[in-house]
C-alpha positions as CSV (number, residue, x, y, z in Angstrom):
1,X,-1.8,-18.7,-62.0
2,X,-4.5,-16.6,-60.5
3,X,-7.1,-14.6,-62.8
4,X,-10.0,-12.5,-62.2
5,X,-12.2,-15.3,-62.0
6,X,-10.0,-17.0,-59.4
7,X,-7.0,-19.8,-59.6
8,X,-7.3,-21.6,-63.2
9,X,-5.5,-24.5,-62.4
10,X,-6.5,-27.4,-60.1
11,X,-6.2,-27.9,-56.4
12,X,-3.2,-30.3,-56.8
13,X,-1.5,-28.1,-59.4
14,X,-1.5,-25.2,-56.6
15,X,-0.4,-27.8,-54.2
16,X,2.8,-28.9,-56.4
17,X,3.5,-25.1,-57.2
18,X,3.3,-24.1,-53.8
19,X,5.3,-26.6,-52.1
20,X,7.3,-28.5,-54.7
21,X,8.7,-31.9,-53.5
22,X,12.0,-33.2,-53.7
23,X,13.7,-29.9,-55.6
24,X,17.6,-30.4,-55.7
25,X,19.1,-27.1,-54.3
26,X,22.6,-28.2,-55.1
27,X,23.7,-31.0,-57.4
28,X,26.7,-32.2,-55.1
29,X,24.6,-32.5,-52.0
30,X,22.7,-35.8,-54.4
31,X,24.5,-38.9,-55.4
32,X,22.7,-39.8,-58.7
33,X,22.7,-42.9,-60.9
34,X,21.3,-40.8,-64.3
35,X,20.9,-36.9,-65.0
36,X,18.8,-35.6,-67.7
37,X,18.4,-31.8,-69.0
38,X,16.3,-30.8,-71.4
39,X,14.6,-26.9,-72.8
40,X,16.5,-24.0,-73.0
41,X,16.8,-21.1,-70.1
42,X,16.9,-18.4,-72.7
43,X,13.5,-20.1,-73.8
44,X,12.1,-19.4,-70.2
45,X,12.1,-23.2,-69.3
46,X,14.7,-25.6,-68.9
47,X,14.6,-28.8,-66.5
48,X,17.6,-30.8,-65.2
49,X,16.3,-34.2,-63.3
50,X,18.2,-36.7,-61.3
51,X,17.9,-40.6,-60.6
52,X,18.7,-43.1,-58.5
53,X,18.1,-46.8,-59.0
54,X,17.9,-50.0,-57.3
55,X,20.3,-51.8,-59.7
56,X,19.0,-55.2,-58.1
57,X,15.3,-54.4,-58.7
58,X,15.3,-51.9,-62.1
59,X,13.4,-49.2,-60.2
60,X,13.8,-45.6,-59.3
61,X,14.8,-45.2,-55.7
62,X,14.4,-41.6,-56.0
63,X,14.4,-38.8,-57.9
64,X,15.1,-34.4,-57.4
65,X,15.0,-31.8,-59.8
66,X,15.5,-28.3,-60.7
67,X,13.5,-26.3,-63.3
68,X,13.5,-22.5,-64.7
69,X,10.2,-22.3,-65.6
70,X,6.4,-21.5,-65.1
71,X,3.7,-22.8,-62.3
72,X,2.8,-25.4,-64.7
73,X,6.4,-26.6,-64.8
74,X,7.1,-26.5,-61.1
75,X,3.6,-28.4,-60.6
76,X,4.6,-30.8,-63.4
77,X,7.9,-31.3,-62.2
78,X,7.0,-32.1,-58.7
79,X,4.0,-34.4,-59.3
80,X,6.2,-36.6,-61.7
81,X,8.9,-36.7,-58.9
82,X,6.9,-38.3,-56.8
83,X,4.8,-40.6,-59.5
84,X,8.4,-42.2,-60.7
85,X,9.5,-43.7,-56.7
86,X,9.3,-47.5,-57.2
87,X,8.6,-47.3,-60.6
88,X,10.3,-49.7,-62.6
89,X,12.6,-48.1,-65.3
90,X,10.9,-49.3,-68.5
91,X,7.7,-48.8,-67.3
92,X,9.0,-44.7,-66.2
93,X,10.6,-44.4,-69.5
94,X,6.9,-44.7,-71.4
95,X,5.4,-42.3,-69.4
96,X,3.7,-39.6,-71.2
97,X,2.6,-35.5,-70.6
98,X,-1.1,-37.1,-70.6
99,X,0.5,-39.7,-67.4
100,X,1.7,-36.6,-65.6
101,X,-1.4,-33.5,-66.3
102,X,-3.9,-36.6,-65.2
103,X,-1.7,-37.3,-62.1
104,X,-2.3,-33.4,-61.5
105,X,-6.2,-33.4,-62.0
106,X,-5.6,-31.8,-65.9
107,X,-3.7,-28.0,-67.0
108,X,-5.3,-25.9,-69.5
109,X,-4.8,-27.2,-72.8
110,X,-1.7,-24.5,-73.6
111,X,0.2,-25.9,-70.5
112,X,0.4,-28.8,-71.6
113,X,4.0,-28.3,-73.2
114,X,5.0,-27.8,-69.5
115,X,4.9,-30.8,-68.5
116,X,6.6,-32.4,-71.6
117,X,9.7,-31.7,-70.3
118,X,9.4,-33.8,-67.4
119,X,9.2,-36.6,-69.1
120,X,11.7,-35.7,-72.2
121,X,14.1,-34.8,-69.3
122,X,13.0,-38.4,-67.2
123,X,13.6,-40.2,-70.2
124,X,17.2,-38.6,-70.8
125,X,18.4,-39.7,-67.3
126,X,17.2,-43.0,-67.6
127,X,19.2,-42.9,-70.6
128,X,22.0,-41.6,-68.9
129,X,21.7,-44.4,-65.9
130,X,21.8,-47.1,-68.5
131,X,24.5,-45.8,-70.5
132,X,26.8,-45.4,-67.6
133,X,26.1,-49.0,-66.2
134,X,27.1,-50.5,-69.8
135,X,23.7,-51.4,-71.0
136,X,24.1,-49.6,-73.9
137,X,21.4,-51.7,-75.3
138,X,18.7,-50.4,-73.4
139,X,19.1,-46.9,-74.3
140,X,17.0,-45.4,-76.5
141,X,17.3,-42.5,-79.2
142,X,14.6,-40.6,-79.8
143,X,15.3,-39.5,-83.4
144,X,13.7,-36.8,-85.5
145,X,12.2,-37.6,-88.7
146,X,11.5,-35.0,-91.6
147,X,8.2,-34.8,-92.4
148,X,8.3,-31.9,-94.6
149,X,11.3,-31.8,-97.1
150,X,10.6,-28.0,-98.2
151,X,11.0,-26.7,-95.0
152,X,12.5,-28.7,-92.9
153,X,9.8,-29.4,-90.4
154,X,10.3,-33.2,-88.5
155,X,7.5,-34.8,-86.4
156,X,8.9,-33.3,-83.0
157,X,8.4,-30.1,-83.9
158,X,4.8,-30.8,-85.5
159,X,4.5,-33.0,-81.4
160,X,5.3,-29.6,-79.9
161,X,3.2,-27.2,-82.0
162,X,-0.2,-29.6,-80.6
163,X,1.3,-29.7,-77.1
164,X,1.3,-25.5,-77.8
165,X,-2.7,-25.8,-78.6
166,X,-2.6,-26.5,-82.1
167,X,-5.6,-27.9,-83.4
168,X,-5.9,-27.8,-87.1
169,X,-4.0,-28.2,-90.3
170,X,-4.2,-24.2,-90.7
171,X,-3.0,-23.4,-87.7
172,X,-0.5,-26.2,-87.9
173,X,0.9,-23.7,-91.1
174,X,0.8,-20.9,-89.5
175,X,3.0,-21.9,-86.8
176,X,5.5,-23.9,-88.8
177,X,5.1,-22.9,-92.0
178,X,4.6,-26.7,-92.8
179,X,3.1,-27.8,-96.5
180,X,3.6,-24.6,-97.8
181,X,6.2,-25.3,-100.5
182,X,5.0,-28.2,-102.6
183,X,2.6,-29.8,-100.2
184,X,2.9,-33.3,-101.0
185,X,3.2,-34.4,-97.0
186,X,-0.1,-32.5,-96.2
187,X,-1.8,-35.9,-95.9
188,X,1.0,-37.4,-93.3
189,X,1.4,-34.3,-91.4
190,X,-2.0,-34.2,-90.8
191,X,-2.2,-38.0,-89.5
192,X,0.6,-37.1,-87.6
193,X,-1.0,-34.0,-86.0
194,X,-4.3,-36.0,-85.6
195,X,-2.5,-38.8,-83.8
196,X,-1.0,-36.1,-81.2
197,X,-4.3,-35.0,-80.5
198,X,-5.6,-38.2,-79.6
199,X,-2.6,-39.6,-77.3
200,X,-1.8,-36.2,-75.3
201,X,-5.7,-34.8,-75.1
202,X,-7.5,-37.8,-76.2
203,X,-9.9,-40.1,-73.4
């Protein structure tokens, strides 16, 4: 993205958005061991990411995508493509938005949620590959809980509103409307927001 003061992202970030590696023009050109879609098109972003494994070793052989999104989630997108070759699957599956934005020499703070679905969407195919090799055991589910009874709010969505640039309780409120009936999970909610903080913008 280019401002008057020039290009606000870094050099690597330009690189990934201006020549993307291993994009997936057409899903029956790729023979894939997992597939994983997360977001929403009508949202403006919505990823679909593919797998292969070495079944012998437990690693991603390779891995091509396709995204409907901004620079940040082309850039994201690509980078992660390339950081998961070799990986081993358990070790892939823990990668966070903090992994991949450090991989791409940082995004401004409210990019951030860009580059979450990379991962959500890694994650899912991973969970795909194991599920269709009958190591149902390995998967796992990445539940919501309900943090706020009143209005319904679960910790994902609370995840999401600091990966948006939420910094404080208040603004935490004002963007889900959280604590605002009887306010007895104030205190959790804000450990929980606290915590979010720390592990995708903390050192």
């Amino acid at each position: 993205m280019a401002t008057k003061g020039g290009w606000i992202y870094s050099d690597k970030v330009k690189d990934h958005f201006m020549n993307p590696r291993n994009i997936l023009g057409n899903e029956k050109d790729f023979k894939y061991d997992g597939k994983g879609i997360t977001g929403n098109v009508k949202c403006g972003d919505e990823m679909i990411l593919y797998i292969t494994v070495d079944k012998e070793k437990n690693t991603i052989t390779d891995c091509k995508w396709q995204t409907y999104g901004c620079a940040s989630a082309i850039a994201s997108t690509s980078v992660l493509s390339e950081m998961v070759k070799g990986m081993d699957l358990d070790k892939a599956f823990n990668l966070t938005p903090k992994d991949i934005t450090k991989e791409l020499d940082s995004l401004p703070d409210n990019k951030i949620h860009c580059s979450v679905l990379g991962d959500k969407a890694l994650r899912m195919a991973i969970n795909d590959y194991y599920k269709k090799s009958g190591k149902d055991d390995k998967v796992v589910v990445e539940e919501a809980k309900i943090v706020c009874e009143c209005m319904e709010i679960t910790d994902h969505e609370i995840e999401e509103a600091v990966l948006e640039g939420v910094r404080t309780f208040y603004e935490l409120q004002e963007m889900t409307k959280i604590s605002t009936g009887c306010g007895e999970c104030r205190q959790d909610a804000n450990i929980l927001m606290q915590g979010y903080i720390k592990t995708h913008f903390g050192d």
